[in-house]
Each structure stands twice: as C-alpha cells, then as structure tokens.
Backbone bond lengths (Angstrom), bond angles and torsions (degrees), N, CA, C in turn:
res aa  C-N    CA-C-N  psi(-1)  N-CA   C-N-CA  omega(-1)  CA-C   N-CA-C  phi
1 X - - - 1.441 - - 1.515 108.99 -
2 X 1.602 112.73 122.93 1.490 115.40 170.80 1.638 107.32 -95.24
3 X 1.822 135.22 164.78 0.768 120.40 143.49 1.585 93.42 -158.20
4 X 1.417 108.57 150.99 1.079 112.62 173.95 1.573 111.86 -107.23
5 X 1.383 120.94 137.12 1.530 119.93 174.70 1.715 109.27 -148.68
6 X 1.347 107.43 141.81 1.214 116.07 -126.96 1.760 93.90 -164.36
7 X 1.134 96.64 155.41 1.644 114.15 -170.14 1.786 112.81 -140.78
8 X 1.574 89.34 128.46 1.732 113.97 -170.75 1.509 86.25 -89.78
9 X 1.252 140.33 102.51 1.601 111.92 140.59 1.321 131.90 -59.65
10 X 0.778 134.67 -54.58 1.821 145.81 172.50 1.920 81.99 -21.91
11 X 1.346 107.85 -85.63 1.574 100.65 -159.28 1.174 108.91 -81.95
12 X 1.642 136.91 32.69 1.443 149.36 -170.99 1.896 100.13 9.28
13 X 1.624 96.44 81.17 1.260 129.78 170.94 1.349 132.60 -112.42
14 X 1.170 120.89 144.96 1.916 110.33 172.54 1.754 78.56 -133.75
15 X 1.127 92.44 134.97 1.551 121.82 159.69 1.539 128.21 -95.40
16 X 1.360 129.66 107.25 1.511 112.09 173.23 1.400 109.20 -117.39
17 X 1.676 121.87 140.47 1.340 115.99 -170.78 1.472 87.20 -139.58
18 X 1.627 129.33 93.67 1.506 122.06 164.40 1.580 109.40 -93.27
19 X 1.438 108.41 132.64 1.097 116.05 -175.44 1.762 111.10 -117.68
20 X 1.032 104.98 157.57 2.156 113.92 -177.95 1.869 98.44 96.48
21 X 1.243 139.45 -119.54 1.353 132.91 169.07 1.101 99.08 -106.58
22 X 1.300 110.06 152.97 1.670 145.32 172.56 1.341 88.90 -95.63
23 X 1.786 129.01 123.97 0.950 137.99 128.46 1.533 128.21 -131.29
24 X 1.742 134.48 178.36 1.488 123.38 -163.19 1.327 101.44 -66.50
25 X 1.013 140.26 -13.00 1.826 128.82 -177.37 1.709 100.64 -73.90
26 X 1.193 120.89 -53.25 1.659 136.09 161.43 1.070 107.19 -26.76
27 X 1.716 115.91 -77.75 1.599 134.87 -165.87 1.449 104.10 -52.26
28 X 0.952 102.36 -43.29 1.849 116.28 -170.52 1.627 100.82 -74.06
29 X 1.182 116.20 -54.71 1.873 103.87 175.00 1.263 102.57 -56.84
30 X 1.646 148.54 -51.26 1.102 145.62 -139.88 1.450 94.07 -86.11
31 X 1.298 143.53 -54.61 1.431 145.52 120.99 1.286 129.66 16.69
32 X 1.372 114.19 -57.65 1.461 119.36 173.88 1.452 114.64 -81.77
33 X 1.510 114.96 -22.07 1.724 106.16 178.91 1.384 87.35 -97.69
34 X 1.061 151.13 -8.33 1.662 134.00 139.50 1.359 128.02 -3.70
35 X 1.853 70.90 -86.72 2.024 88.20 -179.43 1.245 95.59 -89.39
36 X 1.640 147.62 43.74 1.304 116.48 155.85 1.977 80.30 -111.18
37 X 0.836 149.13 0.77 1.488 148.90 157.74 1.254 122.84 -73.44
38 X 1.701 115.46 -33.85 1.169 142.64 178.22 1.295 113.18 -42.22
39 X 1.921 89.74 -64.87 1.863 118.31 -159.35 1.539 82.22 -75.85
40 X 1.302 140.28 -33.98 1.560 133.65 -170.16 1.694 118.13 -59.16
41 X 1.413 96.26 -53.63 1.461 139.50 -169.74 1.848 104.53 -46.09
42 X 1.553 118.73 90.23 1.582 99.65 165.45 1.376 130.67 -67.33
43 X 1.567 95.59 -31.72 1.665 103.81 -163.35 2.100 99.39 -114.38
44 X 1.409 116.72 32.40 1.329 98.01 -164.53 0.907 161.66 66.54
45 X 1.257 149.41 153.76 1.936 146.19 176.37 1.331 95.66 -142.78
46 X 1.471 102.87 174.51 1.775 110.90 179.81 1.873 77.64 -140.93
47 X 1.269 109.90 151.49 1.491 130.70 -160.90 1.819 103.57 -109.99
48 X 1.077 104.82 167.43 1.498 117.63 170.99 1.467 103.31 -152.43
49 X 1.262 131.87 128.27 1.018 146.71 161.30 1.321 128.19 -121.56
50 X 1.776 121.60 97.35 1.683 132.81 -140.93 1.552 86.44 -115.68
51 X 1.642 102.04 98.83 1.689 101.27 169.74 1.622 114.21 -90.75
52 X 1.190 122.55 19.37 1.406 136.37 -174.42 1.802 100.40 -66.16
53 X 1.309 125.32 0.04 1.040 116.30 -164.11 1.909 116.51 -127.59
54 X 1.378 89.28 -4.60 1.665 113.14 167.75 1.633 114.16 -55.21
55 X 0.974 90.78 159.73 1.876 109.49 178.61 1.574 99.21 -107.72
56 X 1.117 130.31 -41.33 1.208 149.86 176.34 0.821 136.14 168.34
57 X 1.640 153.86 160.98 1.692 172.06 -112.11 1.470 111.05 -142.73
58 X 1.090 131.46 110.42 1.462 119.90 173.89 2.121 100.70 -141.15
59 X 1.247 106.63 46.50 1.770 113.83 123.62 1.305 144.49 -65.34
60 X 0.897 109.22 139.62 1.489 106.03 161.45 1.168 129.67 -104.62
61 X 1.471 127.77 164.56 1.632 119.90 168.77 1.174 124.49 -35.29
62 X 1.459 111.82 -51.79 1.594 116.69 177.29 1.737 97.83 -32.18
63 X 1.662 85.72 -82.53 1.472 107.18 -172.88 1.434 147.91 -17.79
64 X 1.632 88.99 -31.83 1.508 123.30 168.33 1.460 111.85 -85.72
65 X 1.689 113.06 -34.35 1.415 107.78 164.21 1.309 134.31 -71.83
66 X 1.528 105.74 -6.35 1.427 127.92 -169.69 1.801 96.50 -76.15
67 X 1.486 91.37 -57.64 2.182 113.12 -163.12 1.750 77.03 -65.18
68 X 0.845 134.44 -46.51 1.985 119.71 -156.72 1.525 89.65 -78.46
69 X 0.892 120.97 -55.37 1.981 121.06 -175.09 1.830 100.52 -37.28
70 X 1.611 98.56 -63.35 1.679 98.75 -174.30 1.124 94.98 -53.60
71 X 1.473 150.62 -61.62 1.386 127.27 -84.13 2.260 68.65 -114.41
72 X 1.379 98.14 -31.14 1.877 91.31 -169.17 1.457 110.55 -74.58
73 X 1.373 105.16 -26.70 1.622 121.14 156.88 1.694 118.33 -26.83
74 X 1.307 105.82 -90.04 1.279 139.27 -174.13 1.589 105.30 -35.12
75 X 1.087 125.23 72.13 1.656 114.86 165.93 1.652 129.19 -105.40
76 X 1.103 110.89 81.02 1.548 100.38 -154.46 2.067 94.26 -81.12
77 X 0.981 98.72 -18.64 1.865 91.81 -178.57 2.120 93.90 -156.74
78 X 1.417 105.77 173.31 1.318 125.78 -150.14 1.479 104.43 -99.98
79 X 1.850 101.96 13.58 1.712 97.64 -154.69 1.770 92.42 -87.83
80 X 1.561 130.86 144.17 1.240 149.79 -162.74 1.608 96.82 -95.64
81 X 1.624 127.05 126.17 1.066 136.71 -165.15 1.228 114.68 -131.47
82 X 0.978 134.51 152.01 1.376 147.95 170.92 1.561 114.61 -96.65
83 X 1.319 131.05 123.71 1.559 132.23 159.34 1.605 119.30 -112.76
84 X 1.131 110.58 115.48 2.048 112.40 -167.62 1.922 75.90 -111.81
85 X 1.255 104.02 123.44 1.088 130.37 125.46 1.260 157.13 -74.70
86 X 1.805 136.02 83.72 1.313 124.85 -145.03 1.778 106.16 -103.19
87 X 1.288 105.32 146.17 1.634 111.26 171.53 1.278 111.30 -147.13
88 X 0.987 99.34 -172.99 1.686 121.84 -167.35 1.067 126.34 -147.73
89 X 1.901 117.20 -27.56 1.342 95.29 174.53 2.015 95.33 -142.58
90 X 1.298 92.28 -163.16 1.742 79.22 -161.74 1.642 127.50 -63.48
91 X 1.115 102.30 -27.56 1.612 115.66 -179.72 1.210 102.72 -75.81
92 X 1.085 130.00 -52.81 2.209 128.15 156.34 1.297 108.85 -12.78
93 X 1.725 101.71 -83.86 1.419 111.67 -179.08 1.299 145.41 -97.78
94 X 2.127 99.32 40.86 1.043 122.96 163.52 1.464 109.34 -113.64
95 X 1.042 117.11 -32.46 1.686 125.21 -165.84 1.395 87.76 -82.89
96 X 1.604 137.18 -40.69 1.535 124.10 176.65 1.041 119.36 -85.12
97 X 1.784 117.16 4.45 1.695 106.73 -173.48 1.641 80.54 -95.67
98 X 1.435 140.54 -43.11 1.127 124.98 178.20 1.386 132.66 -46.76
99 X 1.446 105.62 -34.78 1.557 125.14 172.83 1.535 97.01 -67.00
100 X 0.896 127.68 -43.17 2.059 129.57 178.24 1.392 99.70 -47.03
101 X 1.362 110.25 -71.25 1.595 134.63 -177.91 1.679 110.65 -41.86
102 X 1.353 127.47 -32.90 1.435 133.61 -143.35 1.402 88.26 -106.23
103 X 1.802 126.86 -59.72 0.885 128.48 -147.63 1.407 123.41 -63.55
104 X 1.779 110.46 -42.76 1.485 102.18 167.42 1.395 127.44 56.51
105 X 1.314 118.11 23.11 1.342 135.83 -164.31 1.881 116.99 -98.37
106 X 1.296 119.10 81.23 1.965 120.25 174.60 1.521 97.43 -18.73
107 X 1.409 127.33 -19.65 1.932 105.98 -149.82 1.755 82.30 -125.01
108 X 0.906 110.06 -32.98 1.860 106.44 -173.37 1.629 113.68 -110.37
109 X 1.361 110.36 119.25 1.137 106.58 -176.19 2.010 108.63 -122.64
110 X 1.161 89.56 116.26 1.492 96.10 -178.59 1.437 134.70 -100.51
111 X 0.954 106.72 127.06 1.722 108.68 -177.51 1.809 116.70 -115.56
112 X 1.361 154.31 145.52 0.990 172.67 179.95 1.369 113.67 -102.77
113 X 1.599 114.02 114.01 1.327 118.84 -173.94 1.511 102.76 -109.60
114 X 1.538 106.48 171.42 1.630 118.14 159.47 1.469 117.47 -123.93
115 X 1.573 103.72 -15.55 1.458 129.64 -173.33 1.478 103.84 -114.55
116 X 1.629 109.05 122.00 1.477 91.08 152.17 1.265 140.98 -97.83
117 X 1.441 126.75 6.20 1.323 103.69 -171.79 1.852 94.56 -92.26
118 X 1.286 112.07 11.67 1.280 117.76 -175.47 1.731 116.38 -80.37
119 X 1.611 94.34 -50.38 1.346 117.20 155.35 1.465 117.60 -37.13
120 X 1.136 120.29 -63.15 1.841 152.10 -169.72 1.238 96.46 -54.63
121 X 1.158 138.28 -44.61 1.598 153.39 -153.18 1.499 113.52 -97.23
122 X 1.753 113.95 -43.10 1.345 117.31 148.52 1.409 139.38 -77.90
123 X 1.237 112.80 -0.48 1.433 131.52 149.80 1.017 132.25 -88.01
124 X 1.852 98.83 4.62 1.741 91.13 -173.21 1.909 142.81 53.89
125 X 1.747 87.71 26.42 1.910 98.91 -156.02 1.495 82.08 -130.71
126 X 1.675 106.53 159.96 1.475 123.42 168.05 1.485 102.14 -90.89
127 X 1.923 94.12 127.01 1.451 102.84 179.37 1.676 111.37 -79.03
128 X 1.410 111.78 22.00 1.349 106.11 -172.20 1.698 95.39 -106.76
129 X 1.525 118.77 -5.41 1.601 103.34 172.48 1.582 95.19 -113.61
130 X 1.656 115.49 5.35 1.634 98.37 172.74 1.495 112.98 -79.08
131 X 1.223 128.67 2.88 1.252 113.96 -150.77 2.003 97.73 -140.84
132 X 1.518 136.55 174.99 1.341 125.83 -154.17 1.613 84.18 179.92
C-alpha cells in the first residue's frame, strides 16, 4: 500500500491519497500523522481524503468502528474541522458514508463526496492543489 499525505498551507489543508488497498494498518498510519499535525496544529486544518485512486477496501465494520473510536478519542484542542471524503465508486462511498455515520464527533465534521470541486468548495480549499 502507497499513500501520499501532504499539507496545503495557503488553504490550511492535509491531503491524503492512499492508493493499491485501503486496509486498518494503512488507516491507522494515515491516522497517526493526523494527530501528530493535530497535537502541532494551533489554529487547525480541515482534511481531504481522495479514495478515487484505490484498487480496493479490505476493512471491516469492526475496523471502521475501531478508526471512528480513535479518531472521536483524539482531542488535542477544541478547534471544529471539516473531513471531505472523495469517491467514485461504490465501496469508496460506502465504506466513507459509514465512517460519516460512525464518527459522531462535536470537533470533526464529515461529509462524503462524488464531486470534487464540490468537496473543494465546502472546505473552502482550491481543488487545483487537492488533486495530482
């Protein structure tokens, strides 16, 4: 599994794009340079995570309950965030509409795209550095 994740300052962004299968060993690294940006972070970022580039998904429900447990966990400060999730095909934008559903998080608020410049627009970020 490759993924690249990566940070816009101009539009105080983190970008993650893992590509080959998405599974929890993946989710969980992409996760941990999260909150190690997080705990850094005074004033915040809002994230993009573009699974349009996967081969395929091999989580499970658990698994997904595992990443939403950490992810509602993790509060290192009170700042209110945005997460756009982008896909393309059904397992994308089923495995992230569940992650929407799971997270339930006051500080993270997640939404599931099919479009990006739609995504781009509720993040307030140029979809011309979300994308490679």
């Amino acid at each position: 599994m490759v993924f690249d994740v990566y940070m816009v300052p101009t539009d105080k962004l983190l970008v993650a794009r893992p590509k080959g299968v998405l599974d929890a060993l993946t989710a969980e690294r992409i996760i941990e340079f999260i909150e190690i940006k997080e705990a850094e972070s005074e004033t915040g970022f809002n994230r993009f995570c573009d699974l349009s580039h996967l081969e395929g998904i091999n989580l499970s429900p658990p698994e997904v309950l595992e990443l939403t447990d950490r992810r509602r966990a993790f509060n290192p400060n009170d700042i209110h965030v945005k997460s756009a999730f982008f896909a393309t095909d059904a397992l994308g934008l089923g495995i992230a509409s569940m992650y929407e559903r799971l997270l339930n998080s006051p500080r993270i608020e997640v939404r599931v795209w099919s479009n990006i410049q739609a995504a781009a627009d509720w993040l307030g970020a140029n979809s011309e550095r979300m994308v490679c």
